[in-house]
N, C-alpha and C positions, 0 to 999 in steps of 0.2 A: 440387877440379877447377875452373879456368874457363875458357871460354868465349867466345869475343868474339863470336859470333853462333850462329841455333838451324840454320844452313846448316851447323854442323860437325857437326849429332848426323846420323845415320841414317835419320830422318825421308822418309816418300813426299813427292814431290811437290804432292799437294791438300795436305796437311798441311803442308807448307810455305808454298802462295801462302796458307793462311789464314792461318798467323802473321803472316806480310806483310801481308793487307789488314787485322786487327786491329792492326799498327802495331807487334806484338812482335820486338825484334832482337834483346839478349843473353836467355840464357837465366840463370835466378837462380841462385845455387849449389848448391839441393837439384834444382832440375832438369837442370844440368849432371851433378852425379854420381848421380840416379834414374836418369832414361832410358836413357842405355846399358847398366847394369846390366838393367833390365827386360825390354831390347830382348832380352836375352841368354835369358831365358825362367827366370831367376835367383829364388827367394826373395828379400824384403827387411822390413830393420826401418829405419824411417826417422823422424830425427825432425829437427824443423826450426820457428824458430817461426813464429807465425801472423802470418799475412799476407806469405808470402814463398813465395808460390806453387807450392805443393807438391800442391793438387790435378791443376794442368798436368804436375804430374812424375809423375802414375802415369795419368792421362786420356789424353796423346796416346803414350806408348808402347803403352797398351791398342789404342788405336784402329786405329796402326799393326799390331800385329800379328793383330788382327782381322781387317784390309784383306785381309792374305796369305791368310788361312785361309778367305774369303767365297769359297763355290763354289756354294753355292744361292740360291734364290729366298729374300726377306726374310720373308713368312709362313710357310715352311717352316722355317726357319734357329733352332736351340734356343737357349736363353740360356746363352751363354759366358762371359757376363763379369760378376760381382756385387761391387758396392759398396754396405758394411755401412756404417752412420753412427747415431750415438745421436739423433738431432733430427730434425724435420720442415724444420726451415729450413735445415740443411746439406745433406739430402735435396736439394732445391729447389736451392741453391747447388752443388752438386755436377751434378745434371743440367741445370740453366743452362751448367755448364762443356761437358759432351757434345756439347750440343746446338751450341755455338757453336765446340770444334775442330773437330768431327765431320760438319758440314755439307754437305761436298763428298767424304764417303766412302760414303754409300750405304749407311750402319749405322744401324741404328734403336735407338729407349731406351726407359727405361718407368721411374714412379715410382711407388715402392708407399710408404704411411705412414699411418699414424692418424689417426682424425679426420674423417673424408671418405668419401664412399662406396665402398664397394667392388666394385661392379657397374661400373661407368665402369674402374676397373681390371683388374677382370676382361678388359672389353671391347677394352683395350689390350694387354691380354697375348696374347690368340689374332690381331692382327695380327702377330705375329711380333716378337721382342723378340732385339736381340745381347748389349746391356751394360743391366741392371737395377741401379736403385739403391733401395734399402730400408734401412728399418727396423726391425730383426729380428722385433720384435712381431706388424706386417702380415702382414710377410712369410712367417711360418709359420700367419697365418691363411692364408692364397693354396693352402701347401703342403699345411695339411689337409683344403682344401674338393678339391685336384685340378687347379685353375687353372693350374698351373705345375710344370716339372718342372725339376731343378739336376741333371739327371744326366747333363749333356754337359759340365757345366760347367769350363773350364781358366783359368780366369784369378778370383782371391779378394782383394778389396782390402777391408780393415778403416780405413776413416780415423776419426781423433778415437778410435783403439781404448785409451787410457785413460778416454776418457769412459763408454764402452762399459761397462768394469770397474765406475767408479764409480756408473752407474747402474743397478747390480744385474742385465745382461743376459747373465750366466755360463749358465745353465740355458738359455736361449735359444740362444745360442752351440753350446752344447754337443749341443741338437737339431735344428740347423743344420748342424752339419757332419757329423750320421749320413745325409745325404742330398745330400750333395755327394761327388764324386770324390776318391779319396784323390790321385791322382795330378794335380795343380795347382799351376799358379803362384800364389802367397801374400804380398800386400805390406799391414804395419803400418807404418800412416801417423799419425804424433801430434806436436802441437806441445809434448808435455810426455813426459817419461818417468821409469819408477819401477821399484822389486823388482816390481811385480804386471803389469808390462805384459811386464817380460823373461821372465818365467815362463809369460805366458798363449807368447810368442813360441818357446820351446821346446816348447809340445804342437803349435803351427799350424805354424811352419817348419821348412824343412829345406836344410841348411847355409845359413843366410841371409847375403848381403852387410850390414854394418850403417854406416848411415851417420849421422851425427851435423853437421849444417852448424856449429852456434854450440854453446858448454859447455851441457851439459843444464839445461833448464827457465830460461833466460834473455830476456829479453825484450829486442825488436827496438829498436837502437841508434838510430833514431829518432823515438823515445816518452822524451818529458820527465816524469818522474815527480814530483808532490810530494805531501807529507802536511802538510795543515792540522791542528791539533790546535785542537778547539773542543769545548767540553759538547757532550752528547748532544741536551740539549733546544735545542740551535739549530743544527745540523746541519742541517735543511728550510729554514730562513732562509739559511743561507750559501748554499745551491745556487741558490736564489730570488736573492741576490744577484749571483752570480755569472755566471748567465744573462740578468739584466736590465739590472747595471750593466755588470757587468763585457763583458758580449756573448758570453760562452763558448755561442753556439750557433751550426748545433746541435749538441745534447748526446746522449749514451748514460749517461743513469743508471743505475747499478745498486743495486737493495735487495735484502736476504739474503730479503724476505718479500714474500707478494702484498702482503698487505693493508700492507708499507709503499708498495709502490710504487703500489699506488689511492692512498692516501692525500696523496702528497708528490704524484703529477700530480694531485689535487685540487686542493692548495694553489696550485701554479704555475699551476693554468687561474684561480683566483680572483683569483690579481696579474698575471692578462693576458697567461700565457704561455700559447701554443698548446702545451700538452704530451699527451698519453697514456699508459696503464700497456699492459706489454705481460708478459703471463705466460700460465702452464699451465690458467689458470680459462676462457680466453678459447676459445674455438668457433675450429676454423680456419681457419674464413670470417674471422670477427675479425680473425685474427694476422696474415692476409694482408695485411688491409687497413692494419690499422696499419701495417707493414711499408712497403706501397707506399705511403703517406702521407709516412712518414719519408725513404724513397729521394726519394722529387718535392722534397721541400724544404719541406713544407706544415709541418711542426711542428719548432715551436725544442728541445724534449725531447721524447725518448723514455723511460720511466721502467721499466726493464725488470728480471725476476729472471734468475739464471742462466742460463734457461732461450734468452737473446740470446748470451751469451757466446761461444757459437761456431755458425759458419756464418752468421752476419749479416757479409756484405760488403759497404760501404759505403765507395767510394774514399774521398770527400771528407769522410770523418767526422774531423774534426779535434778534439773534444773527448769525453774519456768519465770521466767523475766516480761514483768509489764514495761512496756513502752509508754504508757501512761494510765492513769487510774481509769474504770471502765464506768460510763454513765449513770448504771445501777450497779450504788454501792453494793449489792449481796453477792453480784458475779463476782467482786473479785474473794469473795469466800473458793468460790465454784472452779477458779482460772488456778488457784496458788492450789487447790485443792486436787490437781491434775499431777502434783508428785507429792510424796509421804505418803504414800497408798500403802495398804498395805503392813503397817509398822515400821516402812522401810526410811530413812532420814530423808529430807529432798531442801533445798534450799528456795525460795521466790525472792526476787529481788524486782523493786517498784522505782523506777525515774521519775523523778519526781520534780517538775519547775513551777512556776512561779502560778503560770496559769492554772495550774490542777491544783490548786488551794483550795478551792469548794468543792471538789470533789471527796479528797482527800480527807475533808473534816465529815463528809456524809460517810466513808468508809469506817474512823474512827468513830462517828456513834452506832453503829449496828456491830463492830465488835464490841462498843465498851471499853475501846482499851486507845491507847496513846501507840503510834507509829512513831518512836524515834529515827531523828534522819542523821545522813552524814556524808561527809564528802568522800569521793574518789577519787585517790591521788592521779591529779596530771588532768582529771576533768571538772577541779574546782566552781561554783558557779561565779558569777561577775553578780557583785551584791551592787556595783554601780548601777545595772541594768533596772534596779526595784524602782518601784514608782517612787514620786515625795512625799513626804509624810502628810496624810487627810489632814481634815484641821482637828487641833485637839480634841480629844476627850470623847471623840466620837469614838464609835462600834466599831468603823472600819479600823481607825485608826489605831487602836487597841490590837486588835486581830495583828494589824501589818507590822506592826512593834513587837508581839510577842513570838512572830513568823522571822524576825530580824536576830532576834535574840535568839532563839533556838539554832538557828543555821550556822552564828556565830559558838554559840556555846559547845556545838558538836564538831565542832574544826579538830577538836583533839580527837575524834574518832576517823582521822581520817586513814589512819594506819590500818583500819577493823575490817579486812576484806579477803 
């Protein structure tokens, strides 16, 4: 479905001049065909990838139909609307979106998540709350202190509900929605999809519209991908280079571990780069601040684990560099998918050694597509280093001959950077 402007959806009025004074005229493709599906009061499975605006596609039809339904006073008025998110920082990015359609509709928010006090939350909730945004964890502490009650509740948004899956929040889920209304609208929102997300989508919805904008788990066509192939032990040197000579900042690193990512923003703050580690170790006061440091422009790296991969929105982030391939192949959809936001061009570039070979080939079948690699002049690999050749004819053997042959055949791309 397109679109040529958001004056063709269904949309109130306030809801309108704000897109206008925020400068937004077409609407993206997952917003064109969300909206009027949601308007419709419809089920949805929705997947689309990141950074192509799909929060807006389930935020301003909520709001909208909220608008209709607002007949009482804002302290009195029960929480209607719940958006589920695995992260404290898409928390945060997600009610930053609320707050900025929602301004001139007279609907109030509230954010619950870990980490932080829950008394100040508390104290948010009994001013009256329309549309809550949590983290399922918080959020059933809220449920069993008494603070909050979902039994009004008609409107259920799951965004990032693969992440959801993969960070073990089923049991959560599952005591979540023995206290919610059977009878609700229910939208799964994810830049990535799988067998376990369409399965969770058969016990939550009911006859859902399903929408797919781009071929599942694809990444947004303007993100220039490449893989360096360089040993492991100089893999911290090339990002060092690549942010100093080269000016690739600033950057979004990513490490599979804390303790690589302390350690490689150590390295970069000792040869003068302004970097920080940004992970799950950090206080949320911490995270925050890192965060707003990196939005300001104050630091050339960010050196961050998974736990940045989604809900860090950052228009002008033009550079995001894997340190190595991330354990579940879909994040690194969700990691490169942290610049090209937007429309705007962003580069990802993946280091790539000898060890991240199964990794690697699990990222290539969920795109479907072949990663060509190539070398970096001056951090060539040492192809001495490869194991010896398995005995013929085998699986392995195969694999480590056609991984020998690729490395060598792309030496003429070593210029390509």
């Amino acid at each position: 479905m397109s679109l040529a402007s958001f004056a063709e959806l269904a949309l109130s009025s306030p809801l309108q001049q704000t897109l206008k004074d925020l400068g937004y005229t077409a609407p993206t493709p997952i917003q064109a065909a969300a909206i009027p599906l949601v308007l419709t009061g419809r089920d949805l499975l929705a997947g689309a990838q990141t950074g192509t605006g799909k929060t807006a596609a389930f935020v301003l039809p909520i709001l909208q139909l909220l608008m209709v339904q607002q007949t009482e006073p804002a302290a009195t008025r029960p929480i209607r609307a719940l958006v589920l998110v695995p992260t404290r920082e898409l928390a945060v990015q997600v009610h930053e979106s609320v707050l900025r359609y929602g301004k001139e509709t007279g609907l109030t928010s509230a954010l619950v998540y870990g980490g932080v006090s829950i008394a100040a939350q508390v104290e948010a909730l009994r001013n009256g709350v329309d549309i809550l945004i949590a983290t399922p964890g918080r959020l059933l502490d809220h449920l069993r202190q008494g603070a909050l009650s979902l039994s009004q509740l008609t409107h259920l948004v799951f965004d990032e509900a693969d992440r959801m899956l993969d960070m073990g929040f089923m049991d959560e889920i599952k005591a979540l929605l023995r206290q919610i209304p059977a009878e609700r609208q229910t939208l799964l929102f994810s830049a990535t999809c799988d067998d376990n997300l369409y399965a969770l989508s058969k016990v939550l919805l009911r006859d859902p519209a399903l929408i797919e904008v781009a071929p599942r788990n694809t990444t947004a066509a303007e993100i220039e991908q490449r893989v360096y192939t360089v040993d492991g032990d100089r893999k911290q040197a090339l990002v060092e280079h690549l942010i100093k000579v080269k000016g690739y900042a600033p950057a979004l690193i990513f490490s599979r571990t804390r303790q690589g990512a302390d350690q490689l923003a150590q390295r970069l703050g000792k040869a003068g780069i302004n970097a920080l580690a940004f992970h799950g170790d950090l206080s949320q006061s911490a995270r925050e601040k890192v965060l707003l440091e990196f939005r300001a422009g104050t630091l050339q790296a960010l050196v961050a684990t998974d736990v940045a991969a989604r809900g860090l929105d950052i228009l002008d982030l033009n550079y995001v560099i894997n340190l190595e391939f991330p354990h579940q192949p879909e994040d690194y959809v969700h990691r490169i998918g942290r610049t090209g936001r937007a429309g705007n061009k962003g580069l990802a570039i993946t280091l790539f050694s000898q060890d991240d070979a199964p990794l690697l080939e699990k990222v290539e079948a969920v795109l479907d597509t072949r990663l060509p690699q190539q070398w970096f002049p001056g951090f060539e690999p040492d192809l001495t280093r490869f194991e010896p050749e398995p005995r013929r004819n085998s699986r392995a053997a195969q694999k480590q001959k056609a991984r020998k042959q690729a490395l060598t055949s792309n030496k003429s791309g070593k210029g390509k950077h």
